[in-house]
N, C-alpha and C positions, 0 to 999 in steps of 0.2 A: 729124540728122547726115547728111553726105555719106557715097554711097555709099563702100563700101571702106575705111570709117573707122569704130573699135569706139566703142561708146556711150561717153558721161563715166560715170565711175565717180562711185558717190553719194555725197552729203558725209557721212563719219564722227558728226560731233558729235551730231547732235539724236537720230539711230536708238540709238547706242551710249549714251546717258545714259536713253532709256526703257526700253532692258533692261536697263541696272544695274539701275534704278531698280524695275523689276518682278521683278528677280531677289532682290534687298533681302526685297521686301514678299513675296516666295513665303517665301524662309528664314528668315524672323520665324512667316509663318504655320505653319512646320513645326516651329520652334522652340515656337511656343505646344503645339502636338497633340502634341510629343513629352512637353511638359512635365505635361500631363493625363492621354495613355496610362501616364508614370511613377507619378503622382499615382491611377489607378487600378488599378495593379498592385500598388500599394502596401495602398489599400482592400481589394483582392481578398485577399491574402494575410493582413490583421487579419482578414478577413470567416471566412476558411476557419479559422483559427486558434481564433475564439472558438468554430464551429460543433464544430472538435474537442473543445475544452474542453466546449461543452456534452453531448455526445455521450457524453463518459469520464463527467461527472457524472451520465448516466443511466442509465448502466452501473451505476456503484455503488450508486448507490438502486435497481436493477433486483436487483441480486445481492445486498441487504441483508435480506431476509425468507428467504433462503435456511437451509434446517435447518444445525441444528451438525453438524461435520465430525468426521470417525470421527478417533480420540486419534492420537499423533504416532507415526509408522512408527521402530521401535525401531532397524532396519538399515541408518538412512543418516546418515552422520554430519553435523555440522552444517556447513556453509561455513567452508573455514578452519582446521577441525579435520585432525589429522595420522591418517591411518586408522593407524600403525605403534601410535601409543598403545594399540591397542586389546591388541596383545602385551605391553604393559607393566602392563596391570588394570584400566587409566583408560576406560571405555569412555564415549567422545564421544555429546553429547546428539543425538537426534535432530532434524531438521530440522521443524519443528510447522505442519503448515498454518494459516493462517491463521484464527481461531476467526471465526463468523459469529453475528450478532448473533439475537438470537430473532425469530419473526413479529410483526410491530406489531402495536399495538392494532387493532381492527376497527375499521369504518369511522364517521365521528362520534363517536367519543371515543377519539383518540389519546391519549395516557403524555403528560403534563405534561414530559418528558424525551425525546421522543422526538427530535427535530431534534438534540439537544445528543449524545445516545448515535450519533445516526447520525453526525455529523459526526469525531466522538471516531473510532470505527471506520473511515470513512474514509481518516481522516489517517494510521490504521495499518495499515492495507491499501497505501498509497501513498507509505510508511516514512518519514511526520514525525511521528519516534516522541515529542519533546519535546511538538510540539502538542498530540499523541493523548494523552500522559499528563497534562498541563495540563484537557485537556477531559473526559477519564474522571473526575479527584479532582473537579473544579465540579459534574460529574454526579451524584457521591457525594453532593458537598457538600448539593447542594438538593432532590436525591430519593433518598435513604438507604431511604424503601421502596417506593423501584419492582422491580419483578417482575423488572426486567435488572440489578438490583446487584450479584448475581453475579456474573453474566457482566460487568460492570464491574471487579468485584474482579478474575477469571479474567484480563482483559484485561492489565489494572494488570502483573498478575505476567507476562504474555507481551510485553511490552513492555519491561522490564528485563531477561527472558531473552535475546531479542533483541539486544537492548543488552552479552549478557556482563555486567551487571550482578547475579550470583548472587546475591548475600546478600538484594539488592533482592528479586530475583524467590522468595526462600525467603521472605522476611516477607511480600509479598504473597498468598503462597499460604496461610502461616498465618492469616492476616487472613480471609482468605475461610472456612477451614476451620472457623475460632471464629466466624464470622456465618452462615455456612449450611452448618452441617457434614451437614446431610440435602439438600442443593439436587444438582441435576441433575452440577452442576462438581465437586462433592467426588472423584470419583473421577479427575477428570482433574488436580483442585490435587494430588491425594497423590501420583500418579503423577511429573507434570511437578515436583513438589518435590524426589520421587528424584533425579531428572538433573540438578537445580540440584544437588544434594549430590554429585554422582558427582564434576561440573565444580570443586567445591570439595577434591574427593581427600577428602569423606567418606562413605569407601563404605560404612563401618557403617553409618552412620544412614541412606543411600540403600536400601541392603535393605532395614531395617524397613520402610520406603516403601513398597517394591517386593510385601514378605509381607505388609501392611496389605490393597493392592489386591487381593490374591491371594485374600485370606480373607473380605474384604467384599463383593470384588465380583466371584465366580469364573467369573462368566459375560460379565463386560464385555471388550469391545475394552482397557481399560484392564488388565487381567487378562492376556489375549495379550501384551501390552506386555512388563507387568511380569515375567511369566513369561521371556520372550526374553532381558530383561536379567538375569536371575537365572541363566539357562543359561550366559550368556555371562560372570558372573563366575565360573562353574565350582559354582553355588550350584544347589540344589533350593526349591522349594518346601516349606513345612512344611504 
């Protein structure tokens, strides 16, 4: 160029079609890495999820050889229930911790039932109360003399309780009372049958309940109970 004269300016075409052209092939490749970083947050979040999942189910099997739980606190009424009832004579069931299953068997030779009873419990710890009672009666079904029938039967009737299914959870308890009316549970079936009956408006028959516990078992938690609820129908002990 002569002096005092500005340079040619550079041809448009061939520069401006290799940056399209690289600008193209960059937004594909960030299009691909977005689609992977998506495609892996996607993994991450199955990945984390399953580790929850496995983590609650070792909880349970962790909390499963746990001792049975002291009987159901007389003073709190159950979810739902109207506390005013209690001026009116109806005095609402207690709220029932959740019953825990007995210690497994020792180690090489577990209960022929033991997976089917832990699973049963489980599912009623974690209120798939159909499951749990679907799995407790199979439990019954095919080990009637395992050591936990009881506590199967006990289950059986605390899962209809639950349910507000009274009559359910009175026959379950009777059931239990004519199969192991000397077992560990008898005092908590006669007790927990009272409170089905109170929920029934039958109080009569829930006192006998109540002075059964009293008199068989004067020294059990079951005994506290039953005495509480006998104060609170205005009733003594005999």
């Amino acid at each position: 160029a002569q002096a005092g004269q500005p340079p040619a300016a550079p041809t448009p075409g061939e520069p401006v079609a290799e940056l399209r052209a690289r600008l193209e092939t960059v937004a594909g490749e960030v299009q691909v890495l977005r689609t992977r970083a998506e495609e892996s947050e996607q993994r991450l979040a199955a990945l984390t999820n399953e580790l929850r999942a496995t983590r609650e189910s070792l909880d349970t099997i962790a909390r499963a050889p746990a001792a049975r739980p002291a009987p159901p606190s007389p003073g709190v009424p159950a979810p739902g229930m109207d506390p005013g009832s209690l001026a009116a004579g109806v005095i609402p069931a207690a709220a029932s911790p959740a019953p825990q299953p007995p210690p497994p068997a020792a180690p090489g030779a577990p209960s022929a039932g033991t997976d089917l009873y832990r699973q049963a419990y489980s599912d009623y710890a974690r209120g798939n109360l159909d499951q749990a009672l679907s799995s407790l009666e199979e439990f019954l079904r095919l080990h009637a003399a395992d050591d936990r029938a009881d506590d199967a039967r006990y289950l059986i009737g605390e899962v209809y309780f639950s349910q507000q299914k009274y009559p359910e959870a009175v026959g379950a308890y009777d059931r239990l009372l004519k199969d192991h009316a000397d077992g560990e549970r008898a005092a908590s079936a006669h007790l927990k049958k009272g409170l089905a009956l109170l929920e029934m408006n039958r109080t009569a028959d829930a006192v006998i309940q109540f002075q059964h516990v009293v008199t068989a078992y004067p020294k059990s938690e079951e005994a506290r109970a039953a005495r509480e609820r006998l104060r609170a129908l205005g009733l003594r002990e005999r």
